[in-house]
PASEBA-1860 file (N, C-alpha, C; in nm, 3 decimals):
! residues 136
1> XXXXXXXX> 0.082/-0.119/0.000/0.000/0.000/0.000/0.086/0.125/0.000 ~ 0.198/0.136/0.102/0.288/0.263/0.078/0.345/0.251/-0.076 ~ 0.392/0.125/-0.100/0.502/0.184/-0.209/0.362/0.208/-0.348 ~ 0.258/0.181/-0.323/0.158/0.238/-0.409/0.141/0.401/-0.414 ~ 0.140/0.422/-0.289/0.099/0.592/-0.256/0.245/0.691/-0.308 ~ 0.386/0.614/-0.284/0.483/0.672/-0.286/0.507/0.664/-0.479 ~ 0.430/0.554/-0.546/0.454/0.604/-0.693/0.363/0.607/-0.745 ~ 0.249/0.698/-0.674/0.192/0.809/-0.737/0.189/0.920/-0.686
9> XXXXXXXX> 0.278/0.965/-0.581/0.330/1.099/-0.578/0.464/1.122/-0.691 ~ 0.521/0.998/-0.725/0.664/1.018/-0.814/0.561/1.066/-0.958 ~ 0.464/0.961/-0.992/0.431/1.023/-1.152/0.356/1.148/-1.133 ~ 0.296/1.215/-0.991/0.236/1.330/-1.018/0.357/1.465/-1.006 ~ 0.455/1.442/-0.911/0.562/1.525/-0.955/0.654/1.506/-1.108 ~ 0.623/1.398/-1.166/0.668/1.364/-1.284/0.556/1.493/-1.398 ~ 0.490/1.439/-1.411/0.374/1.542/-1.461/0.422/1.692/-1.433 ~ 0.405/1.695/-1.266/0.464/1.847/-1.244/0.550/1.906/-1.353
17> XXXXXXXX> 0.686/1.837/-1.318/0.816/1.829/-1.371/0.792/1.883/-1.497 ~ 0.729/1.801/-1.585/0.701/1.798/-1.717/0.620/1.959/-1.751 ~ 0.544/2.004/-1.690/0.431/2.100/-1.712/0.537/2.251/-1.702 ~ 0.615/2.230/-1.552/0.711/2.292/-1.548/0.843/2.375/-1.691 ~ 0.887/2.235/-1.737/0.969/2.244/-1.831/0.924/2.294/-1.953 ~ 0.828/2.259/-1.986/0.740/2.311/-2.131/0.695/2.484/-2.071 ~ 0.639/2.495/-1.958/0.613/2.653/-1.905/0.766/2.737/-1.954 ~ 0.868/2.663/-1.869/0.987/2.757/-1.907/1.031/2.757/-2.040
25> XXXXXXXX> 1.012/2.618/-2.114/1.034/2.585/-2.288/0.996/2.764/-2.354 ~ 0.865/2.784/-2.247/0.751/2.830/-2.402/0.805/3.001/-2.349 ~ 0.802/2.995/-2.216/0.846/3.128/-2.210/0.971/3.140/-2.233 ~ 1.073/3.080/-2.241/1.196/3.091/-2.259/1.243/3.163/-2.471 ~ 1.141/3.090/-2.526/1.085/3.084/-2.651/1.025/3.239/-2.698 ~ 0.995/3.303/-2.621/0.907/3.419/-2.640/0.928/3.530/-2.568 ~ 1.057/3.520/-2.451/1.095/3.604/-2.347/1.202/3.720/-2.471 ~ 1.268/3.588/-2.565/1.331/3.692/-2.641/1.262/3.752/-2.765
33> XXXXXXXX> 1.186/3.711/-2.772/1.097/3.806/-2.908/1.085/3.927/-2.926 ~ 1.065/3.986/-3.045/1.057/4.158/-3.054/0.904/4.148/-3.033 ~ 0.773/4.069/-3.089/0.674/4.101/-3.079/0.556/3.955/-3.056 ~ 0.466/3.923/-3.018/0.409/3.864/-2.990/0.199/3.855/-3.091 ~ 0.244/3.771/-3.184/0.095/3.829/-3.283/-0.024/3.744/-3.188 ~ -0.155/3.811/-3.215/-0.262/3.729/-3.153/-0.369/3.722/-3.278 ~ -0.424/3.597/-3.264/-0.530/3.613/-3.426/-0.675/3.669/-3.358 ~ -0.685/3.787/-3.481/-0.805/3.864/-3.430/-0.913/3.777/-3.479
41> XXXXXXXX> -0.883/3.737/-3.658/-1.005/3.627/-3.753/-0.925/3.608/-3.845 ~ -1.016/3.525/-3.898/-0.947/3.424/-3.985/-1.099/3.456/-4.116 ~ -1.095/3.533/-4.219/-1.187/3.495/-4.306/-1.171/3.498/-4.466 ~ -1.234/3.512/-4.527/-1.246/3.514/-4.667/-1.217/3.612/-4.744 ~ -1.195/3.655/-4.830/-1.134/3.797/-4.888/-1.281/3.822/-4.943 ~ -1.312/3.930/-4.948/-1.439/3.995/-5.039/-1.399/4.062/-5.129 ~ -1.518/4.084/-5.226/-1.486/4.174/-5.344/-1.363/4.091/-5.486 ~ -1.296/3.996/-5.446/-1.200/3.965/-5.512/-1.224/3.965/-5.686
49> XXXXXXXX> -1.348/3.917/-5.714/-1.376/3.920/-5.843/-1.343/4.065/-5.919 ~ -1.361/4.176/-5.820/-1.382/4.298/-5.914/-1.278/4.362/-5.888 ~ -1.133/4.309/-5.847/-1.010/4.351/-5.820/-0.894/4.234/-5.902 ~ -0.783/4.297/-5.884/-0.672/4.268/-5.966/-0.614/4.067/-5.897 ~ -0.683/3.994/-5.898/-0.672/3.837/-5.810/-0.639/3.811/-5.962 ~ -0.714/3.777/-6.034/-0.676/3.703/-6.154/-0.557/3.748/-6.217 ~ -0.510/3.825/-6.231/-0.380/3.925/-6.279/-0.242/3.857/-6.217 ~ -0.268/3.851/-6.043/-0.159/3.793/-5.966/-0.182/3.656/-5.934
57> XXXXXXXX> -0.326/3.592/-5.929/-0.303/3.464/-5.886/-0.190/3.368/-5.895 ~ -0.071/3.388/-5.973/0.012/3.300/-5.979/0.104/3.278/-5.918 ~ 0.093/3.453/-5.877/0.236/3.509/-5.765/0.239/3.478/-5.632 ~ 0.075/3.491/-5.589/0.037/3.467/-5.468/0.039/3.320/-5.414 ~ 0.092/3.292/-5.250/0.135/3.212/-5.189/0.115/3.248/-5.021 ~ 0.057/3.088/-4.977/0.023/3.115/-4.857/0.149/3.166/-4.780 ~ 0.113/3.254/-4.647/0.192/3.324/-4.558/0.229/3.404/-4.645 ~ 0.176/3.476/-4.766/0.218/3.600/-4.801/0.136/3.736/-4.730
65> XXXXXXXX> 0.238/3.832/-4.700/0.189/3.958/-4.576/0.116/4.046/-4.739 ~ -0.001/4.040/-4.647/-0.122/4.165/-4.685/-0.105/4.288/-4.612 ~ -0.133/4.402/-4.687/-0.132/4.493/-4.646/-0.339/4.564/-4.581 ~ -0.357/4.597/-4.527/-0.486/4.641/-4.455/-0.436/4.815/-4.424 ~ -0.594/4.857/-4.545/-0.581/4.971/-4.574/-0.730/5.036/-4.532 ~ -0.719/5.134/-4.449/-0.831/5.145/-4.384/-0.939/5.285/-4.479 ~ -1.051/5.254/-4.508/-1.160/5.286/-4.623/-1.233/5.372/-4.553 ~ -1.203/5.479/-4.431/-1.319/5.519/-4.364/-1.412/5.610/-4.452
73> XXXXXXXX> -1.378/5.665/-4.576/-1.454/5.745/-4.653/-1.517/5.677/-4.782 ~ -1.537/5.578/-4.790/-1.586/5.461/-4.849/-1.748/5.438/-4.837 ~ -1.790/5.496/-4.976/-1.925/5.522/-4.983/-2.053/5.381/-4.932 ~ -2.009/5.292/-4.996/-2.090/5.197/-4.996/-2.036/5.104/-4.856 ~ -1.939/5.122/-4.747/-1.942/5.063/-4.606/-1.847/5.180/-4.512 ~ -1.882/5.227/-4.410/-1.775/5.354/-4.364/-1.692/5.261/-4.243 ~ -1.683/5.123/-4.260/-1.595/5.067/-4.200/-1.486/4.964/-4.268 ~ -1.479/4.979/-4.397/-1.433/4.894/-4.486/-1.282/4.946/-4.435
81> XXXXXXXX> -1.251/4.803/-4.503/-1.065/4.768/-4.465/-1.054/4.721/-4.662 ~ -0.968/4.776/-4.693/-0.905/4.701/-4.837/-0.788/4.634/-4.786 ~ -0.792/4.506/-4.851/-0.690/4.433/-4.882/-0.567/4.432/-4.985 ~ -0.457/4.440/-4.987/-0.335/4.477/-5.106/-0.228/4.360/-5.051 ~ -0.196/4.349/-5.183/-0.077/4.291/-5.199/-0.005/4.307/-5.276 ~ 0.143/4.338/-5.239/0.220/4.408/-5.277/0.199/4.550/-5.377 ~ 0.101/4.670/-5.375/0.059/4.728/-5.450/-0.087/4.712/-5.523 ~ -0.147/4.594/-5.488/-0.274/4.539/-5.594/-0.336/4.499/-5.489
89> XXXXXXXX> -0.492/4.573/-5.523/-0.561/4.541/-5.430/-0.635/4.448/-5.471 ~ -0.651/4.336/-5.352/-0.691/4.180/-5.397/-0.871/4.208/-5.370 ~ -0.920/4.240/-5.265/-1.054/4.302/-5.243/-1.054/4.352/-5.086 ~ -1.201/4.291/-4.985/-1.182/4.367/-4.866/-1.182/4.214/-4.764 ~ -1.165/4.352/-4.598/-1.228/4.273/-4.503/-1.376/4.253/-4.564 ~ -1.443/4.136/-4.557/-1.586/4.158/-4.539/-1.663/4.226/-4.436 ~ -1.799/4.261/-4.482/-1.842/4.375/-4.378/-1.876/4.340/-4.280 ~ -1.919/4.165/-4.244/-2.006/4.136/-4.153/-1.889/4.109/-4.066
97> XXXXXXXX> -1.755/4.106/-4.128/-1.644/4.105/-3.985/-1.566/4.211/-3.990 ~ -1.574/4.342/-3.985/-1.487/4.427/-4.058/-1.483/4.526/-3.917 ~ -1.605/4.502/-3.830/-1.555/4.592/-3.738/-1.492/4.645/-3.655 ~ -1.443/4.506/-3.621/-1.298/4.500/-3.518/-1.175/4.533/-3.578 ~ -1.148/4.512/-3.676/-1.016/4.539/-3.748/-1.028/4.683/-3.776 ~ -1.176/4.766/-3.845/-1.168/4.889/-3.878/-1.120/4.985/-3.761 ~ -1.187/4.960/-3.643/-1.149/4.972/-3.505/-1.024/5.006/-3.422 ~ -0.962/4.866/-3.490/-0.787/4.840/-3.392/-0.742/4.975/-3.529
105> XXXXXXXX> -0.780/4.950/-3.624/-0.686/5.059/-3.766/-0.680/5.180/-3.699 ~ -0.865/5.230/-3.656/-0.857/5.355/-3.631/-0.785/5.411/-3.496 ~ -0.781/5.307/-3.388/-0.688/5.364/-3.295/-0.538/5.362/-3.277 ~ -0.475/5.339/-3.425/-0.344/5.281/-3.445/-0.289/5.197/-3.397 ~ -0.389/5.094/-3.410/-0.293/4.974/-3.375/-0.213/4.866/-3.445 ~ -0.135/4.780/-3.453/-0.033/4.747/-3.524/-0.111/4.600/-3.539 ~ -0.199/4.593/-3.686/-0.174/4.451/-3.724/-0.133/4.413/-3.839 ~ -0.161/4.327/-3.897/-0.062/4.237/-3.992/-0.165/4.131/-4.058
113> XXXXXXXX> -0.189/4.107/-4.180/-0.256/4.017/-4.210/-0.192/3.945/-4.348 ~ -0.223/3.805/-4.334/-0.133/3.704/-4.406/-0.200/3.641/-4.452 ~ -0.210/3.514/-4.613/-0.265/3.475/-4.694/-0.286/3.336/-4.588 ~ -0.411/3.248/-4.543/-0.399/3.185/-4.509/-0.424/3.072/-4.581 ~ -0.517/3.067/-4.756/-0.563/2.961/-4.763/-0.561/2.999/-4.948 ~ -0.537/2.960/-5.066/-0.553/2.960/-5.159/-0.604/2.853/-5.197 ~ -0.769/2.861/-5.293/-0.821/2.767/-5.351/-0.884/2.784/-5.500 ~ -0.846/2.679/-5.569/-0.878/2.691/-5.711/-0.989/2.698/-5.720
121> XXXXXXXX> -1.109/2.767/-5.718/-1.264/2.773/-5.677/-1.295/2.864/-5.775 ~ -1.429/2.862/-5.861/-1.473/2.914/-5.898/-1.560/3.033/-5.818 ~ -1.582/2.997/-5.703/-1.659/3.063/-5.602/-1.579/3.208/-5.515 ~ -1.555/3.315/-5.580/-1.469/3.408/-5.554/-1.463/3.394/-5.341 ~ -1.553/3.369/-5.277/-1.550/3.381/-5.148/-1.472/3.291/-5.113 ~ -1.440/3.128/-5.173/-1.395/3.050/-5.162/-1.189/3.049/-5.193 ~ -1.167/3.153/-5.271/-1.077/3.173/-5.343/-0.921/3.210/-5.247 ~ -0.946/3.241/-5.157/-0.835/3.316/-5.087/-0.919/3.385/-4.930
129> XXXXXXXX> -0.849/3.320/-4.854/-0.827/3.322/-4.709/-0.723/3.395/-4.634 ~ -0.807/3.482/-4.560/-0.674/3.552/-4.488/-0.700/3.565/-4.331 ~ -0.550/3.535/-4.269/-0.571/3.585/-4.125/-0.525/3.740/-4.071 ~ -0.580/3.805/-4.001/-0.555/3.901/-3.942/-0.507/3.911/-3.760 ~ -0.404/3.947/-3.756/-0.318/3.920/-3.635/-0.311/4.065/-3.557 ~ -0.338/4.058/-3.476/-0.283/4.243/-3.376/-0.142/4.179/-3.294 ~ -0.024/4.277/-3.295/0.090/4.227/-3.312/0.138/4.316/-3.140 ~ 0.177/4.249/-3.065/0.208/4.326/-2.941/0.374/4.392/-2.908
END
């Protein structure tokens, strides 16, 4: 009965041990970083059909950095975000998620958004995926 009780205090300090090492792993990992990204969303590009996608589709590649260009005088949504890459604008945030990002833009905050998903789709919504990150 003791040497039962005595090895399962060894595998729960084992566990400890373990939880321990990965804590210091991860902060050790990130203590030296210049910046720390958090994902705000993850969605679909809009508009893409009636912007320059077909022109670059060939160039474009996932983890390529988008640029987020903020539209506040933008007749038809006064919270629109355009999407660009490298110079060419691919289309937008969509509107039904556009408010948080228009938001972090307008109070200068620092994000970053990256190609997450390219698909051969006829379905322009389907076509290109992007994440948007606020960068600490």
């Amino acid at each position: 009965m003791r040497s039962a009780a005595i090895d399962a205090r060894r595998a729960g300090a084992g566990w400890l041990t373990r939880l321990l090492v990965f804590c210091w792993l991860l902060w050790s990992t990130y203590a030296d970083a210049e910046s720390v990204q958090i994902l705000v969303q993850d969605s679909p590009l809009a508009g893409s059909q009636y912007h320059a996608v077909a022109e670059v589709w060939p160039q474009l590649k996932v983890g390529d950095r988008l640029t987020l260009v903020r539209e506040a005088d933008n007749r038809h949504d006064r919270r629109a975000v355009r999407v660009d890459w490298n110079g060419h604008t691919l289309g937008y945030v969509p509107r039904a998620e556009n408010r948080a990002v228009a938001a972090a833009l307008d109070r200068g905050e620092r994000l970053e958004a990256r190609i997450t998903a390219l698909r051969d789709e006829r379905d322009p919504w389907r076509r290109i995926a992007f994440a948007v990150y606020l960068t600490l």
